[in-house]
PDB file with SEQRES, HELIX, SHEET and CRYST1 records, atoms N, CA, C and O in Angstrom:
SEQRES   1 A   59  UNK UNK UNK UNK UNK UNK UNK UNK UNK UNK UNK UNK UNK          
SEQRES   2 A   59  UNK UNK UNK UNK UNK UNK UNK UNK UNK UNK UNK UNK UNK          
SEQRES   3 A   59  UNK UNK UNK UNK UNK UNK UNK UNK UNK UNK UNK UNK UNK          
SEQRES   4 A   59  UNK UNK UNK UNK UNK UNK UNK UNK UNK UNK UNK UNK UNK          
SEQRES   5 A   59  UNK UNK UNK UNK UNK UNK UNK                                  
SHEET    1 AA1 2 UNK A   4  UNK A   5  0                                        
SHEET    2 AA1 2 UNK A  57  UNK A  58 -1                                        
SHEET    1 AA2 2 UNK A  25  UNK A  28  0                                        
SHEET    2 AA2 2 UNK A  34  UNK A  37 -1                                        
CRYST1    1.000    1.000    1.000  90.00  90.00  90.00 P 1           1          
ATOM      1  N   UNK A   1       0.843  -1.186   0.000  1.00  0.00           N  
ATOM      2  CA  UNK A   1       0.000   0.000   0.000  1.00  0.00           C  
ATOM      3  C   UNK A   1       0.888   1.250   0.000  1.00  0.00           C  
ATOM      4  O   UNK A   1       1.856   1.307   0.758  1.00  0.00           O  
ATOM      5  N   UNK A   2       0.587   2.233  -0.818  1.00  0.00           N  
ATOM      6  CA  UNK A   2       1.598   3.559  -0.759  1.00  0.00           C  
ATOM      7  C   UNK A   2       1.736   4.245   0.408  1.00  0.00           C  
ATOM      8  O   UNK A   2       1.606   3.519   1.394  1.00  0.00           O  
ATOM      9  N   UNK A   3       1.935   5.291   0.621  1.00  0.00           N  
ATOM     10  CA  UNK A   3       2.314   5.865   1.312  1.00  0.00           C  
ATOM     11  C   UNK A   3       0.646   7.323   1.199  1.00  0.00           C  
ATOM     12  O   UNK A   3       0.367   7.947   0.176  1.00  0.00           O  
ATOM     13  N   UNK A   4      -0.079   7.441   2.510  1.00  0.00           N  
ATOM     14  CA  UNK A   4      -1.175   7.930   2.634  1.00  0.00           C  
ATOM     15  C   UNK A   4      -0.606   9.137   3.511  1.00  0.00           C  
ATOM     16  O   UNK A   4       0.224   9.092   4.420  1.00  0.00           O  
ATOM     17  N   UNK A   5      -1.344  10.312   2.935  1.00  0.00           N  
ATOM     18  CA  UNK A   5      -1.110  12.233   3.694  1.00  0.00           C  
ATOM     19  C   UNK A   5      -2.636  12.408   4.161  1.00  0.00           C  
ATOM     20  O   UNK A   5      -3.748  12.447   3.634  1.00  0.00           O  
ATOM     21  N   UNK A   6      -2.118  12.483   5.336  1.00  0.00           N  
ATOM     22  CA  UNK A   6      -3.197  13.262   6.369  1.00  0.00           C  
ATOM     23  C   UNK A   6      -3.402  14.626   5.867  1.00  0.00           C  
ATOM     24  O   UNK A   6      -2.625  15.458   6.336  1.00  0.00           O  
ATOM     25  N   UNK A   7      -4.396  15.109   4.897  1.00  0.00           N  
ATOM     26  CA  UNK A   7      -4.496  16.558   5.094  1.00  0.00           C  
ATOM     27  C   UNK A   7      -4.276  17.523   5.543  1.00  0.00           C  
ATOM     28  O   UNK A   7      -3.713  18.530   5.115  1.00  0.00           O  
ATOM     29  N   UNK A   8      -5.042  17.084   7.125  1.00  0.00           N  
ATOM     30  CA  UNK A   8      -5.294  17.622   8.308  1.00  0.00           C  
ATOM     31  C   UNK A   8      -4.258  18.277   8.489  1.00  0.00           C  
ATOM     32  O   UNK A   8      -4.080  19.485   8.333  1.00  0.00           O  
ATOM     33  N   UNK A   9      -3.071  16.945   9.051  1.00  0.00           N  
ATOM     34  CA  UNK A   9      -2.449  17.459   9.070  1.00  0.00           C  
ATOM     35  C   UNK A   9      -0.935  18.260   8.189  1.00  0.00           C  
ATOM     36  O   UNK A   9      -0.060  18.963   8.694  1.00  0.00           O  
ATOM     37  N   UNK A  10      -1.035  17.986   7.302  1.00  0.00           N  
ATOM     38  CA  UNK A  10       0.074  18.308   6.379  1.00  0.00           C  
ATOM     39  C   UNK A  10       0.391  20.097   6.748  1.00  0.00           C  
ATOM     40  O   UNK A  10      -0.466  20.752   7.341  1.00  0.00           O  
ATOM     41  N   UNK A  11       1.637  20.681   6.331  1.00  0.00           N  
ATOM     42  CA  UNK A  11       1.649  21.774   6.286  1.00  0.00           C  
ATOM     43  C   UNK A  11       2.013  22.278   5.337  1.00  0.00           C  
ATOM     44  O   UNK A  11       1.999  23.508   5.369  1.00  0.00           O  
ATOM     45  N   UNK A  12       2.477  21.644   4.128  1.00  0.00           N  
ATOM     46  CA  UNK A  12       2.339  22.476   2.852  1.00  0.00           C  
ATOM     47  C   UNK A  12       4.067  22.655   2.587  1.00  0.00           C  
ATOM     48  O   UNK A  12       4.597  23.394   1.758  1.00  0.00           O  
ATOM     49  N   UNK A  13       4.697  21.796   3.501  1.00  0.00           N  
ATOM     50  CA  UNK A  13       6.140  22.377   3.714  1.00  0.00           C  
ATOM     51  C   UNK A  13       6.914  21.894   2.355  1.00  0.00           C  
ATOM     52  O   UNK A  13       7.527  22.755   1.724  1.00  0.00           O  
ATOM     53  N   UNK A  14       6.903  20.286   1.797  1.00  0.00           N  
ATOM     54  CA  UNK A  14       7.453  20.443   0.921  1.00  0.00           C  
ATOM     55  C   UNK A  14       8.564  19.491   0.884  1.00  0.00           C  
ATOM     56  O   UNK A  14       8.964  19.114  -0.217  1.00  0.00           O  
ATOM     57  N   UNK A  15       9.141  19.035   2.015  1.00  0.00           N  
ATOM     58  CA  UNK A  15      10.180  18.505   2.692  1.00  0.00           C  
ATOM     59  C   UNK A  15       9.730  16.823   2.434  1.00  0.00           C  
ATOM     60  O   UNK A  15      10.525  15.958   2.803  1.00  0.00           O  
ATOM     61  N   UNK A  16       8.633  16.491   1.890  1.00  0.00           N  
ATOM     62  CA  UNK A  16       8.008  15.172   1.674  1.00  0.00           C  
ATOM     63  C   UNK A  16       8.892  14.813  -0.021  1.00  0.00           C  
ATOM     64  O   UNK A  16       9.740  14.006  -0.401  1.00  0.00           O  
ATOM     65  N   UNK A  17       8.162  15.845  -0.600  1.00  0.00           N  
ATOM     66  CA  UNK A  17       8.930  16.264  -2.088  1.00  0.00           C  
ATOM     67  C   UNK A  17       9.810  15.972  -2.540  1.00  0.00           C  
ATOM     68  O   UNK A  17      10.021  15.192  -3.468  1.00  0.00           O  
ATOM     69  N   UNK A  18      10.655  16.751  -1.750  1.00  0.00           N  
ATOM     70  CA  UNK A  18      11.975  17.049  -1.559  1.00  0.00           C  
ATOM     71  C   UNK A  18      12.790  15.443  -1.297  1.00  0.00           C  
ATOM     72  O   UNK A  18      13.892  14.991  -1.607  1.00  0.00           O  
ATOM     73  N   UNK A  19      11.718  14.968  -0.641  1.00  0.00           N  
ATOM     74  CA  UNK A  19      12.382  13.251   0.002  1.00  0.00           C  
ATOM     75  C   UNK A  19      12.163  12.112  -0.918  1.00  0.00           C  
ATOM     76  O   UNK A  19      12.794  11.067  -0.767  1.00  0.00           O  
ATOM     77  N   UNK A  20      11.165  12.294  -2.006  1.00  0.00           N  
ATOM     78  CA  UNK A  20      10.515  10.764  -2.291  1.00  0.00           C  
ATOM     79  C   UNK A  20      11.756  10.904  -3.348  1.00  0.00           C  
ATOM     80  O   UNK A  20      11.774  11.960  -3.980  1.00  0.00           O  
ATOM     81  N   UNK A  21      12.727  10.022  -3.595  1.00  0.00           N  
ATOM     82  CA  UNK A  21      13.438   9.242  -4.373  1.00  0.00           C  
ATOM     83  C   UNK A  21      12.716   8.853  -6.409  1.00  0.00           C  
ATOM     84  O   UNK A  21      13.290   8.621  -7.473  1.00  0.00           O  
ATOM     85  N   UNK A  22      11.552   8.956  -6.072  1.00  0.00           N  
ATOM     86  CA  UNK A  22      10.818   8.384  -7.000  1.00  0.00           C  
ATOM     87  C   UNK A  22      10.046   9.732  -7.857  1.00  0.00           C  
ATOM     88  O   UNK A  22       9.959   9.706  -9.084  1.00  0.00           O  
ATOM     89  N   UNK A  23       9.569  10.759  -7.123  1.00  0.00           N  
ATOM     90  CA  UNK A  23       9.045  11.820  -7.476  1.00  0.00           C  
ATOM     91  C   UNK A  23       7.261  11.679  -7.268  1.00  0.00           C  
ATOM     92  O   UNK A  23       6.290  12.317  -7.675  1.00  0.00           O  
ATOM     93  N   UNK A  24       7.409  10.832  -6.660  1.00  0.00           N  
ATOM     94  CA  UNK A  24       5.718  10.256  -6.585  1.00  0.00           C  
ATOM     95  C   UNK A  24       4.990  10.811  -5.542  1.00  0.00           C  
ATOM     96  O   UNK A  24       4.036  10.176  -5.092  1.00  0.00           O  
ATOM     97  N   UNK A  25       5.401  12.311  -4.910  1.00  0.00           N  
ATOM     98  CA  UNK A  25       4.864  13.363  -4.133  1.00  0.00           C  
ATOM     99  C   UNK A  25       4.903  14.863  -4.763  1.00  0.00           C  
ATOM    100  O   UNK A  25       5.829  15.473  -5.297  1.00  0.00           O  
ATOM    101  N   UNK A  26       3.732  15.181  -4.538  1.00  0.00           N  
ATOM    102  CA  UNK A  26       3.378  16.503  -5.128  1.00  0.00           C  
ATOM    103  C   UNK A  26       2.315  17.306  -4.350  1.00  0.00           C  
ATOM    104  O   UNK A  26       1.362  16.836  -3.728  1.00  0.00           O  
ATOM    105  N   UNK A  27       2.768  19.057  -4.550  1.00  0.00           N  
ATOM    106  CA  UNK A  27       2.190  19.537  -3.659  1.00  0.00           C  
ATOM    107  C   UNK A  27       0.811  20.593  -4.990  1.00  0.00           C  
ATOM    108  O   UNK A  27       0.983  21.407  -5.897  1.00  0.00           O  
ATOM    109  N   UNK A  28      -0.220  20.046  -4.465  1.00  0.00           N  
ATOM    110  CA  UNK A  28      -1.569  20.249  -5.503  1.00  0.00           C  
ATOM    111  C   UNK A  28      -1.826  21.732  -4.810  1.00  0.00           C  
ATOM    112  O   UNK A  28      -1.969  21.993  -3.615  1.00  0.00           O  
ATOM    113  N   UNK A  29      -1.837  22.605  -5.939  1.00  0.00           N  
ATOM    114  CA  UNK A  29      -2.318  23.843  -6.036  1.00  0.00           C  
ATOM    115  C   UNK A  29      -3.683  23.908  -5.481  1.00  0.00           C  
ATOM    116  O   UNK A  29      -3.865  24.528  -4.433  1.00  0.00           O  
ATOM    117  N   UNK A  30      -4.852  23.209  -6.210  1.00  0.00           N  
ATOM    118  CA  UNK A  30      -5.837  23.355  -5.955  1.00  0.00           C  
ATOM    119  C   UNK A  30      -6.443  22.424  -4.772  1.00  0.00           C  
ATOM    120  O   UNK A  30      -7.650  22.206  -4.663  1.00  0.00           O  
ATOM    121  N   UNK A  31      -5.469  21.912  -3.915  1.00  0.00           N  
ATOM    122  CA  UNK A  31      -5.701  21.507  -2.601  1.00  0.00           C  
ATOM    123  C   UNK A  31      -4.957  22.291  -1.366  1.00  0.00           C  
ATOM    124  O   UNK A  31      -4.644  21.599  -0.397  1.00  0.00           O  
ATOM    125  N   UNK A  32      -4.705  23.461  -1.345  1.00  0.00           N  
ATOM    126  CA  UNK A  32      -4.202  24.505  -0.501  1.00  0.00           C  
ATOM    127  C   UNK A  32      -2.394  23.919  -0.437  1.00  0.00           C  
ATOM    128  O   UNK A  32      -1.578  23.959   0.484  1.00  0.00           O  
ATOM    129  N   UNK A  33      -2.301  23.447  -1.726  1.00  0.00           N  
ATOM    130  CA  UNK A  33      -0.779  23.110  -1.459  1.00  0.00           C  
ATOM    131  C   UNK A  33      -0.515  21.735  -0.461  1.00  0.00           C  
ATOM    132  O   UNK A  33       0.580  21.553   0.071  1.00  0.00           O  
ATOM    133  N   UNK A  34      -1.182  21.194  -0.358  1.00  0.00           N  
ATOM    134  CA  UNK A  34      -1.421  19.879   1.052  1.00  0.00           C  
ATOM    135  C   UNK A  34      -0.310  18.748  -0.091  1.00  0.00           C  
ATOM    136  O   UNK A  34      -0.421  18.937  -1.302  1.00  0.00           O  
ATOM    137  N   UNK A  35       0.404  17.960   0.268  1.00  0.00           N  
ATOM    138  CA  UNK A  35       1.131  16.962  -0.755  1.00  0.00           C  
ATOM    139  C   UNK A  35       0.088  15.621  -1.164  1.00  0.00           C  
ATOM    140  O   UNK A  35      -0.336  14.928  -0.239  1.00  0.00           O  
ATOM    141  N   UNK A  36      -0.159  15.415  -2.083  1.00  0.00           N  
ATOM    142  CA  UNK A  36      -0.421  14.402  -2.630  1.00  0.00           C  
ATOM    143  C   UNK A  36       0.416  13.036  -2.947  1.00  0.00           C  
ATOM    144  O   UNK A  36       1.570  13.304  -3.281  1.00  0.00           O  
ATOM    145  N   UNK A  37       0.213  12.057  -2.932  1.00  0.00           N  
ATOM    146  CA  UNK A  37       0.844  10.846  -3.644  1.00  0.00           C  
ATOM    147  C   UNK A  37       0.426   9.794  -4.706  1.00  0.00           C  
ATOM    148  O   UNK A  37      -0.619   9.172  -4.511  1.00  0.00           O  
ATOM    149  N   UNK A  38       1.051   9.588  -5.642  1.00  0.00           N  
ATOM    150  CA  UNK A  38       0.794   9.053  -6.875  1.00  0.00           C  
ATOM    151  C   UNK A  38       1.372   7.589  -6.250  1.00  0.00           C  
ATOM    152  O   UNK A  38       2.518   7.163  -6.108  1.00  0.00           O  
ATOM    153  N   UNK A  39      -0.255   6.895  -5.874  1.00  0.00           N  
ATOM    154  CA  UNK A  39       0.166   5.633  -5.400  1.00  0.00           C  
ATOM    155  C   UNK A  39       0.465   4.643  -6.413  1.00  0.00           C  
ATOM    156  O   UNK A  39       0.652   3.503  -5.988  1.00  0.00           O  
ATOM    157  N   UNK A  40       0.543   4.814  -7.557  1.00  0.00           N  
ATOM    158  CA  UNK A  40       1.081   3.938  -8.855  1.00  0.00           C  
ATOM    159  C   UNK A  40       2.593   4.177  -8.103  1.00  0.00           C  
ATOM    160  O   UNK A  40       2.938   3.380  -7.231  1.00  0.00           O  
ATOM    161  N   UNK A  41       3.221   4.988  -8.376  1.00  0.00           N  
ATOM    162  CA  UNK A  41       4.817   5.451  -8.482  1.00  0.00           C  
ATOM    163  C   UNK A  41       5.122   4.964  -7.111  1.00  0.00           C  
ATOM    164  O   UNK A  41       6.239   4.580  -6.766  1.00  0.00           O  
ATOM    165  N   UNK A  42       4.180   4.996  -6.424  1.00  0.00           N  
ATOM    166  CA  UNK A  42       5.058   4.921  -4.766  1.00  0.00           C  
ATOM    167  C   UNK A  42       5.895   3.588  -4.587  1.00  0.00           C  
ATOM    168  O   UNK A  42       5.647   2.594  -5.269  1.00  0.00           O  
ATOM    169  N   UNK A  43       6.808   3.617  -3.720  1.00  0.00           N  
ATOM    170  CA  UNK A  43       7.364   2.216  -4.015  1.00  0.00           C  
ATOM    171  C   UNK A  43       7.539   1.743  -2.231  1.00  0.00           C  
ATOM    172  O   UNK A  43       8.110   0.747  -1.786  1.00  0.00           O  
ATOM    173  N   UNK A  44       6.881   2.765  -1.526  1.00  0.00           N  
ATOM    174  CA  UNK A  44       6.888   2.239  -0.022  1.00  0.00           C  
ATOM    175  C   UNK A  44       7.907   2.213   0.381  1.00  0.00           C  
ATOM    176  O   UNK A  44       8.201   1.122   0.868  1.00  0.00           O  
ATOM    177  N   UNK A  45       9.133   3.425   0.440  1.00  0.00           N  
ATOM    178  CA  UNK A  45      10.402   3.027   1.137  1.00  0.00           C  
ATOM    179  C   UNK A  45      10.676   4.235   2.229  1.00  0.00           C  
ATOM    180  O   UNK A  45      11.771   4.628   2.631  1.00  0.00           O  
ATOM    181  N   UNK A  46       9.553   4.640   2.538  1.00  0.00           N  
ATOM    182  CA  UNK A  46       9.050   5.311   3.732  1.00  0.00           C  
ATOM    183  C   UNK A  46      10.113   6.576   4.429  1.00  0.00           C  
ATOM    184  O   UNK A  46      10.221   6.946   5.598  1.00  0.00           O  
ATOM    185  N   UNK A  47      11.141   7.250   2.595  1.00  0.00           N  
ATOM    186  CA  UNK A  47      11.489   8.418   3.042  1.00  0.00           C  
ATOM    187  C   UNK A  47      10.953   9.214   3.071  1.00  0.00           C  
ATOM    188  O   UNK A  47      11.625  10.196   3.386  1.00  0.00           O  
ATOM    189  N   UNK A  48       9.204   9.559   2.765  1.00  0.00           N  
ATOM    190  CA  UNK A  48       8.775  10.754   3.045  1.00  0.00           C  
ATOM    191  C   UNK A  48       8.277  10.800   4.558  1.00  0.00           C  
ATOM    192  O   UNK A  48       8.350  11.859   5.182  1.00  0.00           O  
ATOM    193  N   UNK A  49       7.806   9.725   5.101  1.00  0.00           N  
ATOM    194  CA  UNK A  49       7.512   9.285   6.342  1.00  0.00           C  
ATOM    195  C   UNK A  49       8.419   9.661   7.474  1.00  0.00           C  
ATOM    196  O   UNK A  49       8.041  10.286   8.465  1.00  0.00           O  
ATOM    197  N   UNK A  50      10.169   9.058   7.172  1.00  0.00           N  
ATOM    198  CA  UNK A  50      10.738   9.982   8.142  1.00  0.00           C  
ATOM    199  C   UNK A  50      10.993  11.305   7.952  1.00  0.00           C  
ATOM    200  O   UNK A  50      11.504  11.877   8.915  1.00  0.00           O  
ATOM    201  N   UNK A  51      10.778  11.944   6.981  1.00  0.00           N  
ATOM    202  CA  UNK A  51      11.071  13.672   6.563  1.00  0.00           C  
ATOM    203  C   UNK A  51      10.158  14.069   6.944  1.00  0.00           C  
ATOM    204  O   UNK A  51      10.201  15.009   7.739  1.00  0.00           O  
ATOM    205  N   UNK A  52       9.089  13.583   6.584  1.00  0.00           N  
ATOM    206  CA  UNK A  52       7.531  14.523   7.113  1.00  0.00           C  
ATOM    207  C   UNK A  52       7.374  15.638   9.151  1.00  0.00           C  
ATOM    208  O   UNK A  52       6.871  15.271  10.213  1.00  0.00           O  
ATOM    209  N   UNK A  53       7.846  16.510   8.890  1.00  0.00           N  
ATOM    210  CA  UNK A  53       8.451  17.286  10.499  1.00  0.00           C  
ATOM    211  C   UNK A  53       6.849  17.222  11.011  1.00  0.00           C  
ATOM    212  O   UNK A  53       7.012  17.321  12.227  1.00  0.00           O  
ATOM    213  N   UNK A  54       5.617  17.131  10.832  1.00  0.00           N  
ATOM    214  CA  UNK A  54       4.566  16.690  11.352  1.00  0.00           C  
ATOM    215  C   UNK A  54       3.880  15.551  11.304  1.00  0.00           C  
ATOM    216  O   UNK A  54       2.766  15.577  11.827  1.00  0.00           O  
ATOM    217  N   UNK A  55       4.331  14.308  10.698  1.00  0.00           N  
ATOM    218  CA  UNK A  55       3.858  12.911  10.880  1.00  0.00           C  
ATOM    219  C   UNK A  55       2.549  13.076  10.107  1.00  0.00           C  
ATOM    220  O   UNK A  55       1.589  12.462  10.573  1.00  0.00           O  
ATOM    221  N   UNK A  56       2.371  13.726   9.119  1.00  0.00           N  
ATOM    222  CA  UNK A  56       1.237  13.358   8.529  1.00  0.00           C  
ATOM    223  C   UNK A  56       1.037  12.761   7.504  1.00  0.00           C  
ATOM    224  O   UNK A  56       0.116  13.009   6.725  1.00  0.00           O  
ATOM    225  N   UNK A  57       2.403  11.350   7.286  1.00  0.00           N  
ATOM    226  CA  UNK A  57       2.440  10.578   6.296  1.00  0.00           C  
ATOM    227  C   UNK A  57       2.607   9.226   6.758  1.00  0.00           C  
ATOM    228  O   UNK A  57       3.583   8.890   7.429  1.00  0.00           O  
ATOM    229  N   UNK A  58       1.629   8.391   6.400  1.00  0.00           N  
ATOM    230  CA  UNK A  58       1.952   6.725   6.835  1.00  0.00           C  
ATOM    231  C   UNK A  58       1.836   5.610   6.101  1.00  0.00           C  
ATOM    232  O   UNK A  58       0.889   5.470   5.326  1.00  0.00           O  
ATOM    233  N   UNK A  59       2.605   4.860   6.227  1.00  0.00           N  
ATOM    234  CA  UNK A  59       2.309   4.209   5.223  1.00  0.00           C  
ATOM    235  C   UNK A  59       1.517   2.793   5.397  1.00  0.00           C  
ATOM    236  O   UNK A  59       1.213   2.130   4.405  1.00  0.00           O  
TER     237      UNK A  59                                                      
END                                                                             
């Protein structure tokens, strides 16, 4: 299963992005900037999980 973003909590920081190896995180304009994941691409190796500075990524 990919890697799932809490909305809630996300902060828009970017640092998820910045981490996935794969490029399979993106921060959606028309979702207040919150990161998205392209669970095709994800490959579950749970560097956005430890980068995420508010835990709002799990996999």
């Amino acid at each position: 299963m990919a890697a799932v973003v809490n909305q809630e909590k996300c902060a828009s920081c970017g640092a998820c992005v910045d981490a996935c190896p794969l490029g399979a995180i993106s921060l959606q304009s028309d979702k207040d900037d919150k990161a998205l994941v392209d669970a095709a691409a994800c490959s579950e190796c749970g560097a956005c999980v430890d980068t995420c500075p508010v835990s709002a990524i799990e996999l």
